[in-house]
C-alpha positions as CSV (number, residue, x, y, z in Angstrom):
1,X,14.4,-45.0,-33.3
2,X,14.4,-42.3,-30.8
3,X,11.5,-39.5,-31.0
4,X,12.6,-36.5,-32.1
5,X,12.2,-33.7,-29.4
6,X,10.9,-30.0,-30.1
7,X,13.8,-28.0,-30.6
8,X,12.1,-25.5,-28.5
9,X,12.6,-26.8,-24.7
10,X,9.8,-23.7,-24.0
11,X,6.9,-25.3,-26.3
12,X,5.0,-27.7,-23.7
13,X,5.7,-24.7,-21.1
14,X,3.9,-22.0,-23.2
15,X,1.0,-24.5,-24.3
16,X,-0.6,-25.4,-20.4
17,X,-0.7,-21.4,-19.3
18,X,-2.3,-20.5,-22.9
19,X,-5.3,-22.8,-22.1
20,X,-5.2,-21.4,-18.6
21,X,-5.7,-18.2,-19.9
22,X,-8.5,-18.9,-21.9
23,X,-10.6,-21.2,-19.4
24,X,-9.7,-18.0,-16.5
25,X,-11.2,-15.7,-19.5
26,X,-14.0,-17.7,-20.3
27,X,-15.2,-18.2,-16.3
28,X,-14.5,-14.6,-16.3
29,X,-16.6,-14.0,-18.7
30,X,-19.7,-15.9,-17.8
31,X,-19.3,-14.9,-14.1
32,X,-19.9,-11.4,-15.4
33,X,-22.9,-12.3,-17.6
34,X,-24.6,-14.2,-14.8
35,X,-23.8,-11.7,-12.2
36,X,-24.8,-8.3,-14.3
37,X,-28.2,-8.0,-14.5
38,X,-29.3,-7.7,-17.9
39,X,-30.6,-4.6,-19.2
40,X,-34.3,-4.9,-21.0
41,X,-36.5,-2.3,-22.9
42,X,-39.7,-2.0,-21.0
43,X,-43.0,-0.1,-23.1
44,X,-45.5,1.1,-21.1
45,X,-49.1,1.6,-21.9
46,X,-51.0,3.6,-19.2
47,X,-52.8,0.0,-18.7
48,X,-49.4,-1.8,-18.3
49,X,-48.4,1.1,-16.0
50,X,-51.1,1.0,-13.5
51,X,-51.2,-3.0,-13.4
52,X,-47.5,-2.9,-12.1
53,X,-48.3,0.6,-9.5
54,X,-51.1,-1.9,-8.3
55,X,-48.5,-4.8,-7.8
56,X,-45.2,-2.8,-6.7
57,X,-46.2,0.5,-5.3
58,X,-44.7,0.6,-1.8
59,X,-47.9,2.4,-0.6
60,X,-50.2,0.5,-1.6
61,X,-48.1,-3.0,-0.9
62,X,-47.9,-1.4,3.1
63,X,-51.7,-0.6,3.2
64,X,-52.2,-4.8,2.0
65,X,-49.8,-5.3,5.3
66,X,-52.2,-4.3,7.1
67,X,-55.4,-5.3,5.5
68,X,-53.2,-9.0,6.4
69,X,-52.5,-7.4,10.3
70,X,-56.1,-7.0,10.4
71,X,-57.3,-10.2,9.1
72,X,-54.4,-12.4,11.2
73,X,-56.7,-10.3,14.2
74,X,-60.1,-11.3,13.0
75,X,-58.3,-15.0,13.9
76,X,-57.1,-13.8,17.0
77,X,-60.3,-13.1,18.5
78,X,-62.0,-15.6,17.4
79,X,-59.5,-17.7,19.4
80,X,-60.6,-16.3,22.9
81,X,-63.8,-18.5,22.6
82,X,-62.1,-21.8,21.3
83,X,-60.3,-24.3,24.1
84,X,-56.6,-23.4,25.2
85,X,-54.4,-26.6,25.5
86,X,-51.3,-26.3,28.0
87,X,-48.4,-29.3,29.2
88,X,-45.9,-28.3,31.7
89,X,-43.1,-30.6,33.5
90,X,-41.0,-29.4,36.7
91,X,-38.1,-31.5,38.0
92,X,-37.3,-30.5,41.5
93,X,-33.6,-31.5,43.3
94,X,-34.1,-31.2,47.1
95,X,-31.2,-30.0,48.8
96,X,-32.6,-30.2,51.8
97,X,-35.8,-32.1,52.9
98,X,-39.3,-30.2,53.3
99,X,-40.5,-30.5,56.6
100,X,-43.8,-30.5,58.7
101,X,-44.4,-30.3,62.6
102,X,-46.6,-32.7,64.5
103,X,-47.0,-31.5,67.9
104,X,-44.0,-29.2,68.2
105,X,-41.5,-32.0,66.4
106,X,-40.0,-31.5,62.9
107,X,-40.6,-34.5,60.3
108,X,-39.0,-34.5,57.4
109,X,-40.6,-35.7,54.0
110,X,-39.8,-36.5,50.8
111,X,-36.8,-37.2,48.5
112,X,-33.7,-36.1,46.6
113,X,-35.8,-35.9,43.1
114,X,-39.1,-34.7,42.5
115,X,-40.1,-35.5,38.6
116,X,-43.8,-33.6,37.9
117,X,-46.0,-33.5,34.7
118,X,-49.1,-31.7,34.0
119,X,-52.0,-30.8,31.0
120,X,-54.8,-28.5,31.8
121,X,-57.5,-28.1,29.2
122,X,-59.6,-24.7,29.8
123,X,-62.5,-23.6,27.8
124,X,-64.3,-20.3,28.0
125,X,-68.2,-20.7,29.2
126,X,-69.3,-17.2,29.9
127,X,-67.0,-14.0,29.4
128,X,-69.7,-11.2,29.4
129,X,-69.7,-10.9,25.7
130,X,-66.0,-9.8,25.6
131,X,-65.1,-12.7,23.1
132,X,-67.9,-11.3,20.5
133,X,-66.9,-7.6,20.8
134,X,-63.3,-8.8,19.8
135,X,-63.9,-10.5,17.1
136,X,-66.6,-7.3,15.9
137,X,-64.0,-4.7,16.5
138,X,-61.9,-7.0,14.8
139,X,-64.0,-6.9,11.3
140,X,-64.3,-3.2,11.8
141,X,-60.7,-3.3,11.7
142,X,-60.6,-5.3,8.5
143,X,-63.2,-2.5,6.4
144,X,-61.2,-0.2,7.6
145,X,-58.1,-1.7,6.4
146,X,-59.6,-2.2,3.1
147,X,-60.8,1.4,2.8
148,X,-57.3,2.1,3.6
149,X,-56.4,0.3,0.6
150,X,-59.0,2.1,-1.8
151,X,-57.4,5.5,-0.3
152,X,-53.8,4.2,-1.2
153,X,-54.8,3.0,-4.7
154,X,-56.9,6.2,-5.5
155,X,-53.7,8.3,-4.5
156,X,-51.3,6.1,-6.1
157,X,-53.6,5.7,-9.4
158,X,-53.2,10.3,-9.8
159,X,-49.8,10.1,-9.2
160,X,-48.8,7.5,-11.6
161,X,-50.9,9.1,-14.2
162,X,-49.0,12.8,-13.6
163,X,-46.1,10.5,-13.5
164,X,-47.2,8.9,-17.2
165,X,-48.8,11.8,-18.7
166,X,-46.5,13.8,-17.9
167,X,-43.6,11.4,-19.7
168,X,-45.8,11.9,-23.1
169,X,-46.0,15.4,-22.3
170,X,-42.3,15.8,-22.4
171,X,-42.2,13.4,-25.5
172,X,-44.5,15.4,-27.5
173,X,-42.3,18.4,-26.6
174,X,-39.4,17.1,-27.6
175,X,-41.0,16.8,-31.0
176,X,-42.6,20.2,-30.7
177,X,-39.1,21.9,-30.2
178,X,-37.6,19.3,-32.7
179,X,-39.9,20.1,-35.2
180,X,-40.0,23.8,-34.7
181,X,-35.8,23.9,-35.0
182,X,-36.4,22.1,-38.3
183,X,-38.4,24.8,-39.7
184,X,-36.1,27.2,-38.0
185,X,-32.8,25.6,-40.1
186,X,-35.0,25.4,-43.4
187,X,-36.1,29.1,-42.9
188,X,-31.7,29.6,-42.4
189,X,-30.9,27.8,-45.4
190,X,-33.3,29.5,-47.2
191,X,-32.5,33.0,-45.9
192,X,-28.6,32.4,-46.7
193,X,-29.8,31.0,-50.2
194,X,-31.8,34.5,-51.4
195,X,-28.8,36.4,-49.5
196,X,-26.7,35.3,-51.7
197,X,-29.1,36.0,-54.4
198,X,-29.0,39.6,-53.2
199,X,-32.8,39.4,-52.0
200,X,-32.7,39.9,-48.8
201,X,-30.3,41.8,-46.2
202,X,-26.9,40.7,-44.2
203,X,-29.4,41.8,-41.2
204,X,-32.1,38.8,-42.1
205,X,-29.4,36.4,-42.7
206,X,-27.7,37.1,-38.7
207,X,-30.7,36.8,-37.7
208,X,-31.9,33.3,-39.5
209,X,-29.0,32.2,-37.4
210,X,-29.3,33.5,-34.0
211,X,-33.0,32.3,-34.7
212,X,-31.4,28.4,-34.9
213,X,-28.9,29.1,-32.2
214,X,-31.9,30.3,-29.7
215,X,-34.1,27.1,-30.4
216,X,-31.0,24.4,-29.7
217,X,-30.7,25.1,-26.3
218,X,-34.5,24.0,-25.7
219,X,-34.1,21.0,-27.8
220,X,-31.3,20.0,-25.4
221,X,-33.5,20.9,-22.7
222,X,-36.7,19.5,-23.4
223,X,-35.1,16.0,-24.1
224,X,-33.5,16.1,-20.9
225,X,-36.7,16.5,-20.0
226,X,-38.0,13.7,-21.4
227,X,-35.2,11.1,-19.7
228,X,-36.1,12.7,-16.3
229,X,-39.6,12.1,-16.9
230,X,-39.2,8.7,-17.9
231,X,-36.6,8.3,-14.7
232,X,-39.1,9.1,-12.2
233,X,-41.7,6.6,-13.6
234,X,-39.7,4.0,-13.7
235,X,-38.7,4.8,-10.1
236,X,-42.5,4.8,-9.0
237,X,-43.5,1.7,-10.6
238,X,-40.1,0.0,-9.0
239,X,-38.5,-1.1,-12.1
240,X,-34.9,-2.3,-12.3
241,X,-32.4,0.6,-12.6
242,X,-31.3,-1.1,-16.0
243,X,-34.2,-1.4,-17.6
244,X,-35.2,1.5,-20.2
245,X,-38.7,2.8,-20.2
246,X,-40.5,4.2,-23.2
247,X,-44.1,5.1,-23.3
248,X,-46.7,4.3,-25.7
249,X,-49.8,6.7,-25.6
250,X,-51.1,9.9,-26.5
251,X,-52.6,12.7,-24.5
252,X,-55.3,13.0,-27.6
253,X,-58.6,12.7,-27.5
254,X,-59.0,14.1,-23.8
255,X,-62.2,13.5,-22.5
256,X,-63.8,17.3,-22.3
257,X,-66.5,16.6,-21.0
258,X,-67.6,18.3,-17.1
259,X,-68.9,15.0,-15.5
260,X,-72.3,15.7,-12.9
261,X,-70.6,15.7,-8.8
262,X,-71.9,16.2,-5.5
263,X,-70.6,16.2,-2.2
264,X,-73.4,14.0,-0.8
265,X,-72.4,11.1,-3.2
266,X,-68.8,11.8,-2.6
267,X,-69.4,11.5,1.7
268,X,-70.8,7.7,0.6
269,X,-68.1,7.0,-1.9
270,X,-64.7,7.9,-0.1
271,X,-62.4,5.9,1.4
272,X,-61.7,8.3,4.6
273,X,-65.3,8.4,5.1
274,X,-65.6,4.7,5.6
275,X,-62.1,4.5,7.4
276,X,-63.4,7.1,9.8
277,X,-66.9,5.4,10.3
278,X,-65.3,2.0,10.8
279,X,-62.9,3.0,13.2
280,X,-65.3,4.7,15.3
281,X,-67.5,1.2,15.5
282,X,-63.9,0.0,16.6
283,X,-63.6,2.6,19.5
284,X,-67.1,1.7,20.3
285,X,-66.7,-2.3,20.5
286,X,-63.7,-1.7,22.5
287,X,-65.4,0.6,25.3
288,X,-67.9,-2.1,25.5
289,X,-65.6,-4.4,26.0
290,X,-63.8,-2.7,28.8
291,X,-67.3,-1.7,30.1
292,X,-68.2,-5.5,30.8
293,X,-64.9,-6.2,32.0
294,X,-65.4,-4.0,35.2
295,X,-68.8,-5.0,35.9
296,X,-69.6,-9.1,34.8
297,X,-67.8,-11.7,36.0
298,X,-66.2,-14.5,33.7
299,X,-66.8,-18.2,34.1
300,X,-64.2,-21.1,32.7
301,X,-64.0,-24.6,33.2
302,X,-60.7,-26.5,33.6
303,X,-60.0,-29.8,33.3
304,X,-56.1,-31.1,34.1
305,X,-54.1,-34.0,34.1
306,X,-50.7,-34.8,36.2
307,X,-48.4,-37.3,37.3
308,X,-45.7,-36.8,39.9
309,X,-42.7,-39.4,41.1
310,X,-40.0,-39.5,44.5
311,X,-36.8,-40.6,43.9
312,X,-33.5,-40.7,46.1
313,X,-31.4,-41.9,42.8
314,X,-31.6,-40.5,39.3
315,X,-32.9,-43.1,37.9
316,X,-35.7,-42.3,35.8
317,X,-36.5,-46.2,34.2
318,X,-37.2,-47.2,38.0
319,X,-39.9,-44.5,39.2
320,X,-43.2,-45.1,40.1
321,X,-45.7,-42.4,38.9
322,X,-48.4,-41.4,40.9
323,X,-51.7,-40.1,38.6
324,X,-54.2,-37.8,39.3
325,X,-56.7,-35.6,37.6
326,X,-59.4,-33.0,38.4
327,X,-62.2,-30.9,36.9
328,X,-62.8,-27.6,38.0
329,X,-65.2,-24.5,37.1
330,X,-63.6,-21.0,37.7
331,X,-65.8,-17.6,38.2
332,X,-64.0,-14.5,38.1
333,X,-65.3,-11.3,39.5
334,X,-63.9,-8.2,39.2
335,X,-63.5,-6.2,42.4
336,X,-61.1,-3.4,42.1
337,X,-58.4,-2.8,39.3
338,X,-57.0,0.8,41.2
339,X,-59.3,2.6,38.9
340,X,-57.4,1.2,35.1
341,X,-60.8,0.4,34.2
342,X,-62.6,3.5,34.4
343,X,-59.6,5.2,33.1
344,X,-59.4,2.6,30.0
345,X,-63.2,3.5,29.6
346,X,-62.5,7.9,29.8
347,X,-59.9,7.5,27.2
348,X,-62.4,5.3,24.6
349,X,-65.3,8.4,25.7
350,X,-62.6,10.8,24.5
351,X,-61.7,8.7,21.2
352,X,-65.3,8.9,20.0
353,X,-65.8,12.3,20.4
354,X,-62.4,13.0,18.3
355,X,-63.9,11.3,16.0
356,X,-66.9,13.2,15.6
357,X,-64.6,16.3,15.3
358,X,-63.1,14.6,12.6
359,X,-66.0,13.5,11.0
360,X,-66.9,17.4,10.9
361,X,-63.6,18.3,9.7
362,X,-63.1,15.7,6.6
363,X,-66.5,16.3,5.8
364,X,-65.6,20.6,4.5
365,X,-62.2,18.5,3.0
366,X,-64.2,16.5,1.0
367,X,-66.8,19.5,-0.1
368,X,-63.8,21.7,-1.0
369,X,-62.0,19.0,-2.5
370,X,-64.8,18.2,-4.9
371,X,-65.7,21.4,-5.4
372,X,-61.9,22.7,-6.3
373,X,-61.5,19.8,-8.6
374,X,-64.7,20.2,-10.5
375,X,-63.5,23.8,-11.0
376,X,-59.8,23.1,-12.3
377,X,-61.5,20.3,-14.7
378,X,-64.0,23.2,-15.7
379,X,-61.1,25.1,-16.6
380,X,-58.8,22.8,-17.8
381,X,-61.9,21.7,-20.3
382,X,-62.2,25.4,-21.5
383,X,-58.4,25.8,-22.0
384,X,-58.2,23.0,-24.6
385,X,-61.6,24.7,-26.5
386,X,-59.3,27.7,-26.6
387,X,-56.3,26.4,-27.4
388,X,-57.3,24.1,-30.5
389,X,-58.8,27.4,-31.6
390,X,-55.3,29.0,-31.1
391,X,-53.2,26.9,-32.7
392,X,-55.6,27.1,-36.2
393,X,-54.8,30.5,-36.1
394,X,-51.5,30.4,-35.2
395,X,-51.3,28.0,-38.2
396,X,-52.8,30.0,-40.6
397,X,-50.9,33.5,-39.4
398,X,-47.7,31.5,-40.0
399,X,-48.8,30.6,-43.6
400,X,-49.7,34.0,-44.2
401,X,-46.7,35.4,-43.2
402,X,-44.3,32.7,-44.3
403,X,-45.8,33.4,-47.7
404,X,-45.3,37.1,-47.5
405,X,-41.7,36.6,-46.6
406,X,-41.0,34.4,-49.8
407,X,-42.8,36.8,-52.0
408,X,-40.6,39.8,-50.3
409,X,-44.1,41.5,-49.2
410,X,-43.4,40.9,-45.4
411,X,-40.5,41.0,-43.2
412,X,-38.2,38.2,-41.4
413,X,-39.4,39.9,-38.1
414,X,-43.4,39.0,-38.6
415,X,-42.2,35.6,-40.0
416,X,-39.8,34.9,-36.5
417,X,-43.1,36.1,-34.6
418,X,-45.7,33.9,-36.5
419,X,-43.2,31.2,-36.1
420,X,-43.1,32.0,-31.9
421,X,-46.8,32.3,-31.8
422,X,-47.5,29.1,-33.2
423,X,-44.5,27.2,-31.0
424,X,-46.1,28.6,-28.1
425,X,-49.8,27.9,-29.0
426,X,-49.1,24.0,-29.7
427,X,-47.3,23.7,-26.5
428,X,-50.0,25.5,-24.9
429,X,-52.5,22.9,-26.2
430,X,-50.6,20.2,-24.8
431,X,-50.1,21.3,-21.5
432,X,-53.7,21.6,-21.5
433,X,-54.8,18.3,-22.8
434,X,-52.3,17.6,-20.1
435,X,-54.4,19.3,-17.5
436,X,-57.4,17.8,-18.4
437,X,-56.6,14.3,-17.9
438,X,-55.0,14.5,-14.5
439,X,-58.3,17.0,-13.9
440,X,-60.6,14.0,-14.1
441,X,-58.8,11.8,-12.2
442,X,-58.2,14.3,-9.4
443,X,-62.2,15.1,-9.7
444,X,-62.6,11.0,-9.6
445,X,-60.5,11.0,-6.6
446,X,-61.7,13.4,-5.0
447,X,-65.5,11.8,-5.6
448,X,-64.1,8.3,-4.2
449,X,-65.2,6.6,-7.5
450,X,-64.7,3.0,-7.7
451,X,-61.8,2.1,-9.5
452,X,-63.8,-0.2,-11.4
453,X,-66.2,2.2,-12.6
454,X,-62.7,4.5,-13.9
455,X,-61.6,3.6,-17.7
456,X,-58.8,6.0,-18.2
């Protein structure tokens, strides 16, 4: 029997570029999912917030740079008293012979090839102190560096709160301005309702609706607001461009109460202070460094190793080395340096006394600092004691009047002003609440707390 044969001469032609199709779809397909990042929701707590600005600030990740630069320092002075190791090989070809005169006559010596190999061991006895200074200035350098880091973090820590805060802040008035078009489109419905009744005039009506077209606009606004808000935090803390941020928090219950400051506590708690101090205790180790290096001599013994070898061929497996070895002990005096010294030693003089400038300057900062950010806290304190105030009678004028209007005893006009007067007292509240947490962090700031010793 002979097999029977498609009919259609196409059939096995149209199969093998069908499965091509799908297997080129399908790579396509998972080369896009593994190469597209994939978006994830993030929720941040202020806790969640501030543990990734204290991983992946850029600010504070540079200032731990240098608390490492510092450190790998420490390390390098400490090597200037420890034993340096050195090996060293020369392979001379001698074009032309050396030569020596005995009595007037040239004799030539040596050969073709010279092959030389040498290790010197040299250990620091005595170098006037120099080695110690290092490795003090050196630790100076390190506090400082980790004042640096304190500074960063304290800086970092206000800006990722008005950064966090200030995301809730545009949430809640999103919902403020959501809420207050609500009312604003119950009050329309309403209006057009009892206008149709006959109760109340064409006039109250219009303006029931201008009333809802006015508030729209600031809905849209305030929860563009919002995204930009979000936006910039999730640019500080360095989060992936894909990822969505949403915050968890509230900016209730504030913490109103005027915490006890002084300046003198805040000159022994901030991080320029001890930057500044530490760095002048640098300047100082370094001028007595260069002091001792133009007066004191250095002493070092030595201790080397070589072997040399003459040969006309190249021919390494058939030279014969010659060994020697030596111990030495090296004194170094300083005699004259064309006055770098003294000059190294004027600039260090001049150092220090900037720094005592400075010392005078950052100590008003940190007096007018404290004392600016007490005062804005002060304020910011009284604001919300006014404001809660405000809004309860904000509330209760709109009751008042919103019952007037429904009983036709007031008008739409004191009913649209109530309504503006208690919008404007909430969102006065919570700009204040606002205030009064970045206040106390500025005012912690500002009184070098310890981060440790902060709970917000």
């Amino acid at each position: 029997m002979h097999r029977q044969h498609s009919k259609n001469p196409h059939l096995h032609m149209t199969r093998l570029p069908r499965s091509r199709a799908c297997f080129v779809l399908a790579s396509l397909a998972l080369v896009l999912l593994t190469s597209t990042p994939s978006a994830r929701a993030v929720t941040l707590t202020w806790d969640e917030a501030w543990r990734l600005a204290q991983a992946q600030n850029s600010s504070v990740m540079n200032s731990r740079e240098q608390l490492i630069t510092a450190r790998a320092q420490v390390n390098e002075a400490r090597s200037g008293a420890l034993p340096s190791l050195t090996a060293s090989g020369a392979y001379t070809r001698n074009l032309e012979s050396p030569v020596f005169f005995i009595s007037g006559q040239p004799i030539r010596i040596g050969l073709e090839n010279e092959y030389a190999g040498q290790i010197e061991l040299t250990q620091p006895i005595w170098v006037a102190g120099k080695v110690g200074g290092a490795l003090r200035a050196a630790r100076h350098y390190v506090r400082q560096s980790e004042a640096g880091i304190n500074g960063s973090l304290q800086n970092v820590r206000v800006e990722v709160a008005q950064s966090f805060y200030g995301a809730i802040l545009a949430r809640e008035l999103v919902t403020t301005s959501e809420t207050s078009l609500a009312r604003a489109i119950q009050h329309r419905d309403q209006t057009k309702l009892m206008y149709e009744q006959g109760l109340v005039s064409e006039y109250d009506k219009i303006r029931a609706d201008v009333q809802v077209a006015n508030l729209e606009p600031g809905v849209l606004q305030a929860r563009n607001g919002y995204a930009l808000a979000k936006e910039n935090l999730r640019r500080l803390l360095k989060l992936a461009p894909t990822d969505s941020v949403e915050v968890v928090g509230s900016l209730e219950p504030a913490d109103t109460t005027l915490p006890d400051v002084s300046a003198e506590r805040a000159f022994a708690q901030r991080s320029e202070m001890t930057s500044l101090t530490e760095g002048r205790e640098v300047q100082r180790e370094l001028l007595g460094i260069t002091r001792r290096s133009l007066y004191l001599p250095s002493v070092y013994a030595a201790l080397n190793y070589s072997v040399m070898s003459q040969a006309d061929k190249f021919e390494l497996e058939s030279l014969e080395w010659v060994k020697s070895s030596a111990a030495m002990l090296q004194v170094q005096i300083p005699l004259f340096d064309g006055f770098r010294t003294p000059a190294k030693v004027a600039q260090y003089r001049a150092s220090l006394r900037q720094l005592d400038y400075a010392e005078a300057d950052l100590r008003n900062i940190i007096r007018m600092d404290v004392d600016q950010s007490r005062r804005e806290l002060e304020r910011a304190i009284r604001t919300v004691a006014v404001q809660e105030e405000n809004v309860r009678e904000a509330q209760r004028g709109y009751e008042i009047a919103k019952v007037r209007y429904e009983s036709g005893l007031g008008t739409q006009i004191e009913l649209l002003d109530a309504e503006l007067q208690l919008d404007h007292a909430r969102v006065n509240r919570l700009q204040a609440l606002y205030d009064t947490r970045i206040a106390h962090m500025q005012l912690e700031r500002a009184m070098g707390t310890p981060l440790e010793q902060t709970n917000r």
